[in-house]
VOSE-498279 format. One record per atom (N, C-alpha, C, O): residue number from 1; atom name; x, y, z. Coordinates in Angstrom, 1 decimal. Each point is the difference from the previous one (the first is absolute). Layout:
% VOSE-498279
NODE  margu  dovo       u       v       w
NODE    NUM    CA       X       Y       Z
...
This chain:
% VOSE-498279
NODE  margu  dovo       u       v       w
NODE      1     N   -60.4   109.0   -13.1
NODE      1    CA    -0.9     1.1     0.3
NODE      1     C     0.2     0.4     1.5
NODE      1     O    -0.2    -0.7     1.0
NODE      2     N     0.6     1.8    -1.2
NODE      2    CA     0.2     0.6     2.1
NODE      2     C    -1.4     0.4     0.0
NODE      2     O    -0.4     0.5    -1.1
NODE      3     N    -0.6    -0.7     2.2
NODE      3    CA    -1.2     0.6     0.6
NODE      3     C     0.4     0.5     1.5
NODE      3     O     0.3    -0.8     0.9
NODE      4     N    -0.3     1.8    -0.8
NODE      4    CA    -0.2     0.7     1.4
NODE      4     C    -1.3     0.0     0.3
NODE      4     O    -1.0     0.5    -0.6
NODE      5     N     1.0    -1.5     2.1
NODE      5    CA    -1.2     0.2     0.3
NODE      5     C    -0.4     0.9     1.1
NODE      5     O    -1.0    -0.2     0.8
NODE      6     N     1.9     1.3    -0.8
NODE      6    CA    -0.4     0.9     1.5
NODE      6     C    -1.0     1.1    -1.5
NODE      6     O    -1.1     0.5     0.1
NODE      7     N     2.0    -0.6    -1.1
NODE      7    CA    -0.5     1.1    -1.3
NODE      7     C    -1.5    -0.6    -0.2
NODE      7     O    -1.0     0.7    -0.1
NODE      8     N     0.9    -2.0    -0.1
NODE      8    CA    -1.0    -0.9    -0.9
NODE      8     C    -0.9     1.0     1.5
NODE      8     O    -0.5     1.1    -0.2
NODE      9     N     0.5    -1.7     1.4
NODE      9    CA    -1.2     0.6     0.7
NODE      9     C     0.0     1.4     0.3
NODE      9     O    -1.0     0.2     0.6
NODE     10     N     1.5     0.5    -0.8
NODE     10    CA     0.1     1.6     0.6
NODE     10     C    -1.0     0.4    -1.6
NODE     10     O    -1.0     0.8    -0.1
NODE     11     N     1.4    -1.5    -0.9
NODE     11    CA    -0.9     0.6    -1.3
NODE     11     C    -1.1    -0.3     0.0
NODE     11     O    -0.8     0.7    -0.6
NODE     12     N     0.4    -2.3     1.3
NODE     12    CA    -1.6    -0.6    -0.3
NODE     12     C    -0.6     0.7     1.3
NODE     12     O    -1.2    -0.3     0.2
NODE     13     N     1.8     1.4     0.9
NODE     13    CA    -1.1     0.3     0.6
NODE     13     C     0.7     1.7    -0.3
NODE     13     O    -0.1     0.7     1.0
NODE     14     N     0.7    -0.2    -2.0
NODE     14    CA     0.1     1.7    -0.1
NODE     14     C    -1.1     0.8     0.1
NODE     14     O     0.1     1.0     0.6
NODE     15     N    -1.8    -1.6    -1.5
NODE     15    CA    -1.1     0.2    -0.1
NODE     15     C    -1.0     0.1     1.0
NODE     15     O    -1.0     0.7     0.1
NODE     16     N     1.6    -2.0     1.1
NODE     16    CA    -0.9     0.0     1.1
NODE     16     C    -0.3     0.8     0.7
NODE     16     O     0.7     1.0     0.2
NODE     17     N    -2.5    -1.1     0.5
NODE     17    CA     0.0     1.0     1.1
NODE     17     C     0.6    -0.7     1.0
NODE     17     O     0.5    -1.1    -0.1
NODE     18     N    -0.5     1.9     1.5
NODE     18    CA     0.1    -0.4     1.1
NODE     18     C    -0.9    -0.7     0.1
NODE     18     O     0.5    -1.0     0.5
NODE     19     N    -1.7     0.7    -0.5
NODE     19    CA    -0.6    -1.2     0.4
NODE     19     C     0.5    -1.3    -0.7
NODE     19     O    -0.1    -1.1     0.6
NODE     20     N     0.4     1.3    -1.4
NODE     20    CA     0.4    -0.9    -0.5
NODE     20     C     1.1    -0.8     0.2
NODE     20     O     0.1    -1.2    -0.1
NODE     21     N     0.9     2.2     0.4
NODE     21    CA     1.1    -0.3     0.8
NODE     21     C     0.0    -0.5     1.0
NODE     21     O     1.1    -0.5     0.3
NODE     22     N    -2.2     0.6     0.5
NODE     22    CA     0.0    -0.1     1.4
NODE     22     C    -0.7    -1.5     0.3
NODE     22     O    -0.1    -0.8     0.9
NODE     23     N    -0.6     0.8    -2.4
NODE     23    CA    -0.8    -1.6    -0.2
NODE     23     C     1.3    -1.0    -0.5
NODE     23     O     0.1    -1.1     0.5
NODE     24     N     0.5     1.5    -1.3
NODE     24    CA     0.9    -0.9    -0.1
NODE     24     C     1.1    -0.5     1.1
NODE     24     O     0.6    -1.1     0.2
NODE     25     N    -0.6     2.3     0.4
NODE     25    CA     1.1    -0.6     1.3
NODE     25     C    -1.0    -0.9     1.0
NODE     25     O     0.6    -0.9     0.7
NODE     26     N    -1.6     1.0    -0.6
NODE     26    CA    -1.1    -0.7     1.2
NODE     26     C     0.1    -1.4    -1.1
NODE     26     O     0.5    -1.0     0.3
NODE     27     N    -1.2     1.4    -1.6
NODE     27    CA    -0.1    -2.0    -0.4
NODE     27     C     1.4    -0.8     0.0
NODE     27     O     0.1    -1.3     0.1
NODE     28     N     1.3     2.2    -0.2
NODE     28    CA     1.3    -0.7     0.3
NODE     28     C    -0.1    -0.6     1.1
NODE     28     O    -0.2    -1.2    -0.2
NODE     29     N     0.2     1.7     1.8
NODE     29    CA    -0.1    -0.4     1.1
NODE     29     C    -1.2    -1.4    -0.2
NODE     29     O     0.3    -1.1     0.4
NODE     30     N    -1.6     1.5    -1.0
NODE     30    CA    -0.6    -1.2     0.8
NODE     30     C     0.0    -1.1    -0.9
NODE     30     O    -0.8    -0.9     0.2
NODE     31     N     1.4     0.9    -1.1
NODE     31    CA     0.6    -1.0    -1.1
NODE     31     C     0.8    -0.5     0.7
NODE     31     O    -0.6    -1.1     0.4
NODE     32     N     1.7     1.2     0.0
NODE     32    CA     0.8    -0.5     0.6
NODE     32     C     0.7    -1.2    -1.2
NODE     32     O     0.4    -1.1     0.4
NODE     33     N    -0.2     1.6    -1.5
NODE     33    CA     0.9    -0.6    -1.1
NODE     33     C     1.0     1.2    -0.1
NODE     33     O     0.0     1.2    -0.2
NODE     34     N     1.2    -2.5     0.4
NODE     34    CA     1.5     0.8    -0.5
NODE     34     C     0.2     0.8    -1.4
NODE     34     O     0.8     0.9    -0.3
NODE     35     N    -1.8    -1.4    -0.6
NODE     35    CA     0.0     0.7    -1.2
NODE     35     C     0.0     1.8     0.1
NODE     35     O     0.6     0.9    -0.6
NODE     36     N    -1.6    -0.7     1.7
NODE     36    CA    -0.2     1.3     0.6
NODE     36     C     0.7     1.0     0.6
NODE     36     O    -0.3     1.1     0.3
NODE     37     N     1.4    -1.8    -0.1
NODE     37    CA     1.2     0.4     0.7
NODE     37     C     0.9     1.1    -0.6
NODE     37     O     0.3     1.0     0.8
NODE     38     N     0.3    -1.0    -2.1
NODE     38    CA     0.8     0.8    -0.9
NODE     38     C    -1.0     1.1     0.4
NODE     38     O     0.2     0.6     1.1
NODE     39     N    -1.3    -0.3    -2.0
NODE     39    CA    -0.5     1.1     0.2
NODE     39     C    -0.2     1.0     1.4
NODE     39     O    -0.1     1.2     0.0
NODE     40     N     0.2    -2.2     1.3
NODE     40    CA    -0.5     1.2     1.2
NODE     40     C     1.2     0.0     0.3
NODE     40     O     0.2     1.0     0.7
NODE     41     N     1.2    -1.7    -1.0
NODE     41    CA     1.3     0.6     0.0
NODE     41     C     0.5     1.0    -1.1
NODE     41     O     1.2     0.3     0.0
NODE     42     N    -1.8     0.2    -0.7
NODE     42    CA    -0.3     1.0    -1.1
NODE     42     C    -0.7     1.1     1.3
NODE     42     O     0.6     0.6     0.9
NODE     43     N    -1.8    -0.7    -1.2
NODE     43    CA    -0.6     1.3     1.3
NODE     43     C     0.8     0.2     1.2
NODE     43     O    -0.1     1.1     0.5
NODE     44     N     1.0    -2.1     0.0
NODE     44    CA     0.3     0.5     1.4
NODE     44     C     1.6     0.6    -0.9
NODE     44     O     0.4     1.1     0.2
NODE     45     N     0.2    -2.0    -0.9
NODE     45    CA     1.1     1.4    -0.7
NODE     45     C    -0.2     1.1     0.1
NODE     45     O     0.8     0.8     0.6
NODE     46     N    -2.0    -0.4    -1.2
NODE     46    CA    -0.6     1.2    -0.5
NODE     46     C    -0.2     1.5     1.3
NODE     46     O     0.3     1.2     0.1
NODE     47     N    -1.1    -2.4     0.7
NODE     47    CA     0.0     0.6     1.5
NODE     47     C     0.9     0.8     0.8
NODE     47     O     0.0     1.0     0.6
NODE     48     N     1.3    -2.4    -0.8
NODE     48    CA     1.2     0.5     1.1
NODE     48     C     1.0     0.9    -0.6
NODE     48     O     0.5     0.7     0.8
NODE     49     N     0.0    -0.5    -2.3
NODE     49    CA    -0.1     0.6    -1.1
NODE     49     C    -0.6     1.8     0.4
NODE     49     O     0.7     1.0     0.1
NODE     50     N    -2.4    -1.1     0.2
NODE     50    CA     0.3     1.3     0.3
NODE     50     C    -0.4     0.3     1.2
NODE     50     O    -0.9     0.8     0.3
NODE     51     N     1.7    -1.6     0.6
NODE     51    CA    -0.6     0.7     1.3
NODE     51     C     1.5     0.8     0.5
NODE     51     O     1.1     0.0    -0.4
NODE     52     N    -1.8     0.6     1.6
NODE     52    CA     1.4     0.6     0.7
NODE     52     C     0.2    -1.0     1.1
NODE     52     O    -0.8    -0.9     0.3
NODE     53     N     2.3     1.3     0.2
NODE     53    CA     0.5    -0.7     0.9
NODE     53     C    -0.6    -0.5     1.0
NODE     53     O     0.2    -1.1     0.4
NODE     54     N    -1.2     2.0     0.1
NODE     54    CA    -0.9    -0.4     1.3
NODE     54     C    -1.3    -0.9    -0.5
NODE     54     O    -0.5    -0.8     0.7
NODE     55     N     0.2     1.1    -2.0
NODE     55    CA    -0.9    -1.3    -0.5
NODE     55     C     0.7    -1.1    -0.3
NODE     55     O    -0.5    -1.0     0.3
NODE     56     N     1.6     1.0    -0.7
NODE     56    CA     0.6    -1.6    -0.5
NODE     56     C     0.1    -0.4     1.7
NODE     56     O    -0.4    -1.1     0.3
NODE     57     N     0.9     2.2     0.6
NODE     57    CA     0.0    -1.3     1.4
NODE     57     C    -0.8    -0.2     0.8
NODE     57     O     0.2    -0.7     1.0
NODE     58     N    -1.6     1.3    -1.4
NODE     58    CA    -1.2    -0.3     0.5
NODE     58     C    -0.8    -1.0    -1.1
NODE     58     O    -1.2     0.0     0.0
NODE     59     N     1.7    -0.6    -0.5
NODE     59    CA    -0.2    -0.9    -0.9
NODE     59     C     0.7    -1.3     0.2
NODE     59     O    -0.6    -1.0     0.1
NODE     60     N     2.1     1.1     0.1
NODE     60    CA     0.4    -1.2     0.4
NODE     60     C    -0.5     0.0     1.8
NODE     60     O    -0.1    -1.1     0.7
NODE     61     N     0.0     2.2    -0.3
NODE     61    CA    -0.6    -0.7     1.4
NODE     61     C    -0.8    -0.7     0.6
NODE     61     O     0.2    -0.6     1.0
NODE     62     N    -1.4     0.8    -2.1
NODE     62    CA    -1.4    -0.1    -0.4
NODE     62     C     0.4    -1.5    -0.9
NODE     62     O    -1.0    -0.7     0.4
NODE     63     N     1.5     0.1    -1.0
NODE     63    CA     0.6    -1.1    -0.5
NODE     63     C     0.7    -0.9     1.4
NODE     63     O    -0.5    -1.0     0.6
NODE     64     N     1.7     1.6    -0.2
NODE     64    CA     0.4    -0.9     1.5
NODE     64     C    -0.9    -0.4     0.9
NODE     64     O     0.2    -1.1     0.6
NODE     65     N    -1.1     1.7    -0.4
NODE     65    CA    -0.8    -0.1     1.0
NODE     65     C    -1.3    -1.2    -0.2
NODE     65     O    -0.8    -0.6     0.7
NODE     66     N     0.9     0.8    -2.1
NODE     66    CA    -1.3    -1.0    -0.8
NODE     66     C     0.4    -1.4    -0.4
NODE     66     O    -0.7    -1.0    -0.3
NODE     67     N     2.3     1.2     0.4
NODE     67    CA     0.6    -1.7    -0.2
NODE     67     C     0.2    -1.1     1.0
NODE     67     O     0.5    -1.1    -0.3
């Protein structure tokens, strides 16, 4: 059986609102289980995916600076 799980999560939240969205990424963080992980590497695909050039490097800047 192949499962894609970038597909498995982009489908269990197609329905979501943004709050909801925004709840799931906050209980990821303060969980702090690896299990949580696939999915906010799912949203930040998503993110960098559609940003423009000047957002992807105000994003990794905003990442350099925070490590």
């Amino acid at each position: 059986m192949n499962i894609s799980i970038r597909q498995s999560i982009k489908e269990n939240f197609k329905d979501s609102s943004e709050d909801d969205i925004k709840e799931a990424i906050e209980s990821s963080k303060s969980d702090q289980e690896e299990l949580t992980l696939p999915g906010l590497g799912v949203f930040f695909e998503i993110l960098w995916n559609n940003s423009s050039l000047d957002e992807q490097r105000k994003i990794v800047d905003t990442i350099k600076k925070n490590i």
